[in-house]
Structures are given as structure tokens and as C-alpha cells.
VEXZATI-432578 format. One line per 5 residues: number of its first residue (from 1); their letters; for each residue x, y, z of C-alpha. Coordinates in steps of 0.2 Angstrom, whole numbers, plus 2048, in hexadecimal, padded with zeros to 3 digits. Layout:
BEGIN
NUM> A> X/Y/Z; ... .
% end
This chain:
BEGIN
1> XXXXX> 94A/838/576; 94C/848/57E; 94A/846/592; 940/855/59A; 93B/855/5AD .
6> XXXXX> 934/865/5AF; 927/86F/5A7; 91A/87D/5A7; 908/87B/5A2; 8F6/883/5A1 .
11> XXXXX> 8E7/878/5A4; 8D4/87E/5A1; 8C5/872/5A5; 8B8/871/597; 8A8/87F/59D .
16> XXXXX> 896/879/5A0; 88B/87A/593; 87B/886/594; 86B/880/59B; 85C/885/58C .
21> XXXXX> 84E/890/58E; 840/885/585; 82C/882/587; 824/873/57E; 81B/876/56D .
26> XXXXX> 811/867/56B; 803/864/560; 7F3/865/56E; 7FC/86B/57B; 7F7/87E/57A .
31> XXXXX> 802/882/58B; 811/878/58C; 81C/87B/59A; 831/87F/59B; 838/870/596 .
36> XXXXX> 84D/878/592; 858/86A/598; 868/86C/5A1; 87B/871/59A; 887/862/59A .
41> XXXXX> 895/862/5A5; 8A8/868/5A0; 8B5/85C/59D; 8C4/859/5AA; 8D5/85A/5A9 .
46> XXXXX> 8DB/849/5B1; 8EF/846/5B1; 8F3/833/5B1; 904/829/5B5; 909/820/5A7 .
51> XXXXX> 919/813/5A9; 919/815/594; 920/825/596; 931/82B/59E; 932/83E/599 .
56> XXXXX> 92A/84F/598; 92E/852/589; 91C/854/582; 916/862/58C; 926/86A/585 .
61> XXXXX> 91C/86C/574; 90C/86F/57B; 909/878/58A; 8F6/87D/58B; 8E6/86F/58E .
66> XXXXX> 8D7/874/58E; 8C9/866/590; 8B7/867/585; 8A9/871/58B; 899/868/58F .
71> XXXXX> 88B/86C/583; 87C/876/585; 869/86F/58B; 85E/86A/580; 84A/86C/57D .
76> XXXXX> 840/85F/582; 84B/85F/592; 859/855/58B; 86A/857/594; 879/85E/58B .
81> XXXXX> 889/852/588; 895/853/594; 8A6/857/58E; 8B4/84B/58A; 8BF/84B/59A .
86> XXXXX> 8D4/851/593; 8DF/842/599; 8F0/848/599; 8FD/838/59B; 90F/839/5A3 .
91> XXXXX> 91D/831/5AC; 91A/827/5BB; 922/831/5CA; 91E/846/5C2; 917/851/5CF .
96> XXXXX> 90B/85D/5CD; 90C/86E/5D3; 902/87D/5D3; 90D/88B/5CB; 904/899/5D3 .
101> XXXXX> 905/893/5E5; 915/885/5E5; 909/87A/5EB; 90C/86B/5E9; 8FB/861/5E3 .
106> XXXXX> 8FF/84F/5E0; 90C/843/5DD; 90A/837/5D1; 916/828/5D6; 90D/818/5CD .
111> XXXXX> 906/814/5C0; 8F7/817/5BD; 8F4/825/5C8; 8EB/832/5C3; 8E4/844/5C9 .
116> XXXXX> 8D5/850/5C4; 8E0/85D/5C3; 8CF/86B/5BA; 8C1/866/5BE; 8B3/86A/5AF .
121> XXXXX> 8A2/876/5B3; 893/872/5B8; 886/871/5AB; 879/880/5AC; 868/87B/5B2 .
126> XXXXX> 85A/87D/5A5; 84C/886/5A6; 841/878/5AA; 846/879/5BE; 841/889/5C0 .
131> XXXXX> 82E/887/5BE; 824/88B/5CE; 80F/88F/5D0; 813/8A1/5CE; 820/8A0/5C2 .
136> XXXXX> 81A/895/5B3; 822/89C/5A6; 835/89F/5AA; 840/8A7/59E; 850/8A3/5A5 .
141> XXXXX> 85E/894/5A9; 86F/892/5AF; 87F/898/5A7; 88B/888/5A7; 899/88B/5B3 .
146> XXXXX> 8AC/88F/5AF; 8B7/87F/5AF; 8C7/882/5BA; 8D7/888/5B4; 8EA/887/5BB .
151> XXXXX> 8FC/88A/5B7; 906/87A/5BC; 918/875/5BD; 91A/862/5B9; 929/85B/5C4 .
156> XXXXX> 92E/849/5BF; 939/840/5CC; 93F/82F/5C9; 93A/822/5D2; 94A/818/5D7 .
161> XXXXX> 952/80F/5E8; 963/813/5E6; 96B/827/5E1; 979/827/5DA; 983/837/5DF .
166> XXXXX> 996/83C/5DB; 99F/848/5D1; 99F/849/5BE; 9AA/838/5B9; 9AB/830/5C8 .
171> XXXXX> 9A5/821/5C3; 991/81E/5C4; 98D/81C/5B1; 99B/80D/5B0; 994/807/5C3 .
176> XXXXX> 982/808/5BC; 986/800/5AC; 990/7F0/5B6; 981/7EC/5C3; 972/7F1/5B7 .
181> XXXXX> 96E/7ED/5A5; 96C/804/5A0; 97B/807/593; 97D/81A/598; 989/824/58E .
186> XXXXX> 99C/821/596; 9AB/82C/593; 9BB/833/599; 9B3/845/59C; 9A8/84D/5A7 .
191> XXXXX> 997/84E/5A7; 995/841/59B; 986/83C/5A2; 979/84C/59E; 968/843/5A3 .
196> XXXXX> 963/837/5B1; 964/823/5AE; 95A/815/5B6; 962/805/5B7; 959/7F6/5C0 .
201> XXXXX> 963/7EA/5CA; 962/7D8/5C9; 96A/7CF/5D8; 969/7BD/5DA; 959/7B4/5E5 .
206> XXXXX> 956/7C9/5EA; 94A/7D6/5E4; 950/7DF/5D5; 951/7F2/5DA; 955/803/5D0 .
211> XXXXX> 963/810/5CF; 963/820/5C8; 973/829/5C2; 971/839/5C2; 97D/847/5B9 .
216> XXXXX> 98C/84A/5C3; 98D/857/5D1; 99A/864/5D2; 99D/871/5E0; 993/881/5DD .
221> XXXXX> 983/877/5D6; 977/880/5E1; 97D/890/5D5; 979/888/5C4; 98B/883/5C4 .
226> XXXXX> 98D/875/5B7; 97C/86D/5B7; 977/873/5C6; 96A/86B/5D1; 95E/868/5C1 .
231> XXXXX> 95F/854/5C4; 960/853/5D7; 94D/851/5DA; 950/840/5D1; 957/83B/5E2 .
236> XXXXX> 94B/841/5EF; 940/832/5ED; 94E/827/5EF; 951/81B/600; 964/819/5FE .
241> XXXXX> 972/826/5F9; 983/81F/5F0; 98E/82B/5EE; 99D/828/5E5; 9AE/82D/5EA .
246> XXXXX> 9BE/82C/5E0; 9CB/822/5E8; 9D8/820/5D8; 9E8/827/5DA; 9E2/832/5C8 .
251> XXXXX> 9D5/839/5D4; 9D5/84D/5D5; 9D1/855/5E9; 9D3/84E/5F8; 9C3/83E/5F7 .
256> XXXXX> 9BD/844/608; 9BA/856/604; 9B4/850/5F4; 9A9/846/5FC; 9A3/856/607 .
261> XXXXX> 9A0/861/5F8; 993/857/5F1; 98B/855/602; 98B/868/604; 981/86B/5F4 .
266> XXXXX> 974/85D/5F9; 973/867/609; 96F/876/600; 962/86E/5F3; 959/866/600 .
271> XXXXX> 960/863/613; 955/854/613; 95F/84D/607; 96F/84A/614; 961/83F/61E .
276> XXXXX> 960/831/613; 96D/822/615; 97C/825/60E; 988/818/606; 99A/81E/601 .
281> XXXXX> 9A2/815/5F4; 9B3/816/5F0; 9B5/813/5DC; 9C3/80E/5D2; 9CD/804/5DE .
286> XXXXX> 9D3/7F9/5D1; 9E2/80A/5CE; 9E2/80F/5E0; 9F4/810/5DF; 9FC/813/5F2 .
291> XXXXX> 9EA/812/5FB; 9ED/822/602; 9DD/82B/5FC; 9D2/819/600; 9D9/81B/613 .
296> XXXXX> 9D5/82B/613; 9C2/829/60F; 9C0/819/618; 9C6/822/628; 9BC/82E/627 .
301> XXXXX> 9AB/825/623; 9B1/818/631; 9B2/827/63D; 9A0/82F/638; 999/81C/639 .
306> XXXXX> 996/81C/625; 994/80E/61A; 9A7/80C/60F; 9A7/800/600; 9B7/801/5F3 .
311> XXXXX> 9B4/7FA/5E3; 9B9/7FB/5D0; 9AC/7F8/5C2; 9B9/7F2/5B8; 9BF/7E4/5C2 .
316> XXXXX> 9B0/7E0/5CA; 9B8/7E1/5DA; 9AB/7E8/5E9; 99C/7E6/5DD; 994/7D7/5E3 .
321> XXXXX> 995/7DC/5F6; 98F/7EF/5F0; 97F/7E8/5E9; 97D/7DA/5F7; 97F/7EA/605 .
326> XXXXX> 972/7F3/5FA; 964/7E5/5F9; 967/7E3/60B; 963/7F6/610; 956/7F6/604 .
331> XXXXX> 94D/7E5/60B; 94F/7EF/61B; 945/7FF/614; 937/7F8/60D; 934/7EC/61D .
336> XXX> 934/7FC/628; 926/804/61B; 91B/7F4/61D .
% end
């Protein structure tokens, strides 16, 4: 399945129905009275969080809702139906955002959740309300009211603990694949990974926690360079960073000005971004070679007071103490949120 986290849509609410202009014909009853009952009201357009769903890909396809219109009063003041309410399902974490103004109106982040997004239009009165001593006989009821209408933007955000962040082929898909059960695509090229994964973490006697791996960064991102920023705001809902550095002797750049490109273009994508805790992680250790490059990082995250783990997903070396660190930091988040 194609994964889409963005997307453009029109919703209407249903209108209310007419309130009736009647007066009661009845067998002995020579001056029946108004007796128009009232418009239905018009269906809303409610969006719902659904953890059966992981894409956007649907309002790909489809991008205009509109919910039923109540139906009209009725003689005999009898009231109209009310129009079926449009429930619209997507992924647990989307956004919603008004495309006229950027607002930004709700954020669906469990499941369940759900938002009237239109609201649906009263129901005209009938004429059966507007009877007085001096005006018997009216001839007139309310027009059902216009349901609401807006342009959204649909913004779904994974809900993970851990952001994975590196260059392309750095290492996150094999790390992801080594801690989690998720089988990303993995191969000896950049970019390899082209959509977010989720993998979910298992430790032993510890609460399982999730990590996204999101497509690699490259310097220039915040221009459309390479895949540009399009996956970053998979991240922003994160509590911990990783960021992957390469430490092999193969590795291309110096790995602290590696390290400071990427960091550069969270900055630019969102300067909040640089606030969150940030663990650096030195992959591919098992062919460091002369330790130049891992000196190199360790003594500068030691100097900035920042987190250094050296591991290989091959071996396994570092992986056991990497997820340990990382249920420890997160036990320490959720306890500060309680």
C-alpha cells in the first residue's frame, strides 16, 4: 500500500430541511389551524481516529464529503428526518487543519478520537410556530439553514518514542530491523528507505516502546533537496532523537560535521526540533578501522555533554546497552508527564 501523509479536501455539512406551510383538513373541523412541522437537521461531517488505518491514501481518490441534508416538515406537524451524520475514518495521529486560515483545528492522537469538523443546518421551523390571536392564518416557515463547508489539509504524524535521524544509508533500517520485529527494505544505496517505518521495541521485564525510521536527510533538505523535509513532521511528536552517525572507516565527511548538517536542517524545519533530547549513535563500529573518526565524535558529544553510544547491528555490539539507555530516558519521560 501506497503511504500518503498529507492531503487536501472539501467537506459540506448536510442543509436543514424546510419547515411546511400546512393547515388541517379534517372531516368537522371547518377551521383547522397551521399545523406545517419543522425541517430535519443536516448531517455532520465527524472525522474519527481509527488504529485500522495507517495512510491517507483514500482521500487521495476522493477529496470532496458532503453529508445528507435533513428532510423537509411534514403536515400534521411531523418533523423532518434528520440527515445521516458523514463519518470520515483515518489514521490515529492526522491533524487537521483549516486550509484557508493554517489553523490548526484538532489533533487526533488516539484512537477513537474524533471531531465535528461541519456541523449540519438547523431544520426550518414550520408554520405551526408562528400562529398568534392576530395572526391565525400564517403563510410562511423557515428556510433550513446552510450546513458548514471547509477546505482542510489532513497532516498525519506518527506516533512514535524514538526518531530515528541520519543520512541516507547510515544504518537506521538495519538498526530498526535488529531491535524491532519491522522488515524495512535494506540495501547498499541511498535512500532506500522512501517512506516512514514503525517498529516496536520489546525489551526484557520493560515497556515496549516505538521507533520510527524516517527517510534519510541530506544537507540542502529545507530546499526540496533529496526528499526534502516531506517526512520530518513524523518526528515532532517524538520524546527522544537518535541520530545516527557513521563511524566506519568507508564513512564519507568528517562524522561531526555530518552530524551538524543534519542538525542544521532540523533547525531550519522547526527550531523546536533541536530542543528534544538528543542521543548520538555511532554505527557501524564492527569496521571502524583506526577509531579515528569514533574519537573524533565521542570528543565532541563528550565536550557538548551529549549522550555517545557506538554500536554495530551486525555484531550486536552496543545494542543491548542502546535500548536499556533508551527505556531508561523514556521511563524518565512519561514519569515527568504524570
Amino acid at each position: 500500500m501506497k503511504f500518503v501523509d498529507y492531503a487536501t479536501i472539501y467537506v459540506k455539512a448536510g442543509h436543514g430541511g424546510k419547515g411546511a406551510i400546512h393547515f388541517r383538513r379534517e372531516k368537522y373541523v371547518p377551521r383547522g389551524g397551521p399545523d406545517g412541522g419543522d425541517g430535519g437537521r443536516g448531517g455532520h461531517v465527524i472525522i474519527r481516529a481509527s488504529g485500522n488505518l495507517n495512510t491517507l491514501l483514500d482521500f487521495r481518490y476522493k477529496r470532496e464529503y458532503m453529508a445528507q441534508s435533513g428532510a423537509h416538515g411534514q403536515k400534521q406537524r411531523m418533523h423532518g428526518k434528520d440527515g445521516e451524520d458523514l463519518l470520515l475514518p483515518v489514521p490515529v495521529g492526522t491533524q487537521i487543519i483549516d486550509e484557508t486560515t493554517k489553523e490548526a483545528l484538532f489533533d487526533l492522537d488516539h484512537e477513537g478520537a474524533e471531531a465535528v469538523i461541519a456541523k449540519g443546518g438547523r431544520g426550518g421551523q414550520g408554520n405551526q410556530h408562528f400562529a398568534t390571536a392576530t395572526r391565525q392564518v400564517p403563510r410562511f416557515a423557515q428556510p433550513g439553514e446552510e450546513g458548514e463547508e471547509r477546505h482542510l489539509v489532513l497532516e498525519l504524524k506518527l506516533l512514535a518514542d524514538v526518531g530515528l535521524l541520519g543520512l541516507p544509508n547510515i544504518g537506521k533500517s538495519t538498526l530498526i530491523s535488529v531491535i524491532s520485529s519491522a522488515r524495512p527494505k535494506i540495501a547498499d544505496y541511498q535512500f532506500t528507505t522512501l517512506v516512514p517505518n514503525l517498529g516496536v521495541v520489546k525489551p526484557d521485564n520493560r515497556r515496549s516502546f516505538v521507533v520510527a525510521d524516517i527517510p534519510g536527510l541530506i544537507e540542502g533538505a529545507h530546499k526540496g533537496v533529496g526528499l526534502g523535509f516531506q517526512f520530518l513532521r513524523h518526528v515532532e511528536r517524538t520524546s527522544l532523537l537518535l541520530h545516527l552517525v557513521d563511524i566506519s572507516e568507508m564513512g564519507e565527511g568528517d562524522p561531526v560535521d555530518n552530524m551538524m548538517k543534519i542538525n542544521r536542517e532540523l533547525e531550519l524545519f522547526n527550531p523546536d526540533m533541536l530542543l528534544k533530547p538528543q542521543i548520538v549513535v555511532g554505527t557501524k563500529y564492527d569496521i571502524a578501522g583506526n577509531m579515528q573518526r569514533h574519537d573524533r565524535l565521542k570528543g565532541h558529544c563528550d565536550d557538548n555533554n551529549i549522550k555517545f553510544i557506538a554500536i554495530s547491528s551486525v555484531t550486536g555490539m552496543g545494542i543491548k546497552k542502546l535500548v536499556s539507555y533508551l527505556s531508561d530516558r523514556l521511563d524518565e519521560a512519561r514519569a515527568a508527564k504524570t
